[in-house]
N, C-alpha and C positions, 0 to 999 in steps of 0.2 A: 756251295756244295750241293750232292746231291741231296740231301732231305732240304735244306733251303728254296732251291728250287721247285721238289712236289710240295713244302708249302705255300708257295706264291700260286701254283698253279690251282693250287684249293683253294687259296683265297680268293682269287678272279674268277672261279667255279662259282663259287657261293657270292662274292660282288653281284655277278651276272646275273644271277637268280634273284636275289634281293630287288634287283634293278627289275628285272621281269615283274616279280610280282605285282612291285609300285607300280609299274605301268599297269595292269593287269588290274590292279585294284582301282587305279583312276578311270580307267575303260568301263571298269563295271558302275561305278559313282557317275559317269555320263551318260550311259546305257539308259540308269533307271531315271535321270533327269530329262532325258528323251521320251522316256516312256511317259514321264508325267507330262511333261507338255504335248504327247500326242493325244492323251486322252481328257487334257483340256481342251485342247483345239476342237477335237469328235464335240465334247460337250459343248462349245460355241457354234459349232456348225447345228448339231441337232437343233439347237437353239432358234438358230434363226431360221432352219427350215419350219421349224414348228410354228415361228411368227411369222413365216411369207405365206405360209400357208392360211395361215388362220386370216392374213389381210386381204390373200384371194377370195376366199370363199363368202369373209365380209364385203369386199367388192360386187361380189357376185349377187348377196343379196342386194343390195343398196342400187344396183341395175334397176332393179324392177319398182324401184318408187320413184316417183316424180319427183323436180328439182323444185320444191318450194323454197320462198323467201319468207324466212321470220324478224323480228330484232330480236337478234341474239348480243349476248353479255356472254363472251368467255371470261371463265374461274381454272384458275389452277387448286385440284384438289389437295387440301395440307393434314388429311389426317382423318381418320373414322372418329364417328362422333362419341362421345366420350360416357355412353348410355348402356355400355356393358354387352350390346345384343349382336352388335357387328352389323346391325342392317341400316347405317345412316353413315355418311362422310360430311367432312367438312371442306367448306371453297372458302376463298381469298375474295368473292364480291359479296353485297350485299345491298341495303335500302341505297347507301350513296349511289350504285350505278343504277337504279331503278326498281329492281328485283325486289319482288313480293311473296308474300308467302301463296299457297298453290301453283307458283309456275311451274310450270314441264321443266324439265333437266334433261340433255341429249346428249350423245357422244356421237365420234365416228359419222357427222355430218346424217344426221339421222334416227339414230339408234336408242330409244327409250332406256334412261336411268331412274327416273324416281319422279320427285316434286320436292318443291321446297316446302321444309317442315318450319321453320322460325328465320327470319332474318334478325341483322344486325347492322349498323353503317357500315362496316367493314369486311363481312363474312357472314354466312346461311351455313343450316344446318338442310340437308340431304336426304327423305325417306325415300331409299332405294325400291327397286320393284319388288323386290324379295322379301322385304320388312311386314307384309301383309296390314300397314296402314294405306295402298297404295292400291286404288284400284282404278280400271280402265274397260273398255269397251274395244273388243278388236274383231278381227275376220279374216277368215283362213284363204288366203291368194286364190288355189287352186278351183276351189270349192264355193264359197261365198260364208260359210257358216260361221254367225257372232257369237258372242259369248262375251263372258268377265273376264278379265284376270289381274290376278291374286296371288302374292307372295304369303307362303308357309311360315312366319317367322324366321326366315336366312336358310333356311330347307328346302324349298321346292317353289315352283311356280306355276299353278293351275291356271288352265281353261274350263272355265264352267257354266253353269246353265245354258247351256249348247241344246237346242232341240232335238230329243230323237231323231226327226226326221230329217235332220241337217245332215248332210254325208262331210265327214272330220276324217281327214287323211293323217299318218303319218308323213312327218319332213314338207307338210304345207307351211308355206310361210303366214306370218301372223304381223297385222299390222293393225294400226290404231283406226279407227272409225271416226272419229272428232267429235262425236254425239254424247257424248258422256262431260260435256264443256270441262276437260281438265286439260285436255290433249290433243295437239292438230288431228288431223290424219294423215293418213300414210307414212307416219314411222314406224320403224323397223321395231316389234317388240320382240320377236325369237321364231322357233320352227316348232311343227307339235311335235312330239317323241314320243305318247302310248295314251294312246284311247282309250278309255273307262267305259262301259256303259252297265250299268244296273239289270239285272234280267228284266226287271217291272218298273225301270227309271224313265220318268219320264222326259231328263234330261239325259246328255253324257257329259261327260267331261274329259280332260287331256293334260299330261305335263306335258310342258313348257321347254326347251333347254334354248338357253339365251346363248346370242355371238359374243358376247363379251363376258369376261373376267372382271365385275362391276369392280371388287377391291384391289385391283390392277390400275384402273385409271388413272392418269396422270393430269389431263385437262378435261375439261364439260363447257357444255354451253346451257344458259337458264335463255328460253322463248320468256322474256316479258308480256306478260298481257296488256293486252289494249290501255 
């Protein structure tokens, strides 16, 4: 009859709609699952442009030092050392493969990490450059000008007792001397970043900012000594 029929016709009105919405609402629950995977994706890509980047530019340093041979010992690093300061890591070698305490620690075929603070048969403990137990002898690429450098407690990394009269650029690269018997020369220790000088100093001095992410590391190499 007729009311029978407008109500069938309202039912399948509103069926419809129901139907629409569902759909409507699964579209929007894809939408926003889209949306999170684009802005994972963004975050993976930043990512690795942030690391191709940073591998060029540590290429770029690593150009201008000579290919020396050392014996080296690769470690895989297992953990920061357990002394509460954040400025020591711990490696996987130690006295069994040769490694002594004072050896250089490198990364990145090159790149100054620390020295060995203690071994063990099995594992060394790590004083990073940053730990300020760590010091070394280096000179500015551009320039020639040497100096110390010294880690702040896990804060900073100075260049210092630099002559007045030494000309200390910004973004000069800084590299080891080997005269200080702890460290070859010509590794990579970092670039200067800002120049100090005293009105009536008769040194200047410079931070530091190093190519690597020391607490980042994954693998190291210890140069055994003679």
């Amino acid at each position: 009859n007729p009311l029978a029929g407008m109500l069938g016709r309202a039912g399948e009105e509103i069926a419809g709609r129901v139907s629409s919405l569902v759909r409507v609402t699964g579209l929007s629950a894809r939408v926003r699952a889209l949306e999170h995977e684009v802005a994972r994706l963004e975050g993976e890509r930043a990512r690795l442009v942030s690391v191709g980047q940073e591998n060029a530019d540590l290429r770029s340093a690593l150009a201008l030092l000579p290919r020396e041979r050392f014996p080296l010992v690769t470690a895989d690093v297992v953990g920061p050392a357990l002394d509460g300061t954040g400025t020591a890591l711990r490696i996987n070698r130690g006295s069994a493969e040769g490694i002594s305490e004072g050896d250089a620690v490198i990364a990145a075929d090159g790149v100054v990490v620390g020295r060995i603070a203690s071994v063990f048969p099995k594992g060394a403990t790590v004083d990073l450059i940053t730990s300020g137990r760590v010091r070394l002898t280096a000179r500015a690429l551009g320039t020639g000008a040497t100096g110390i450098v010294r880690g702040l407690r896990g804060l900073d990394v100075t260049l210092e007792s630099v002559p007045r009269t030494d000309e200390l650029r910004s973004q000069d690269r800084l590299v080891t001397t080997g005269t200080d018997g702890s460290f070859p020369p010509h590794l990579l220790v970092g670039s200067v970043k800002a120049v100090r000088t005293g009105e009536n100093a008769v040194y200047q001095e410079a931070s530091v900012q190093l190519p690597l992410d020391l607490h980042r590391l994954r693998i190291v190499a210890v140069i055994r000594q003679p």
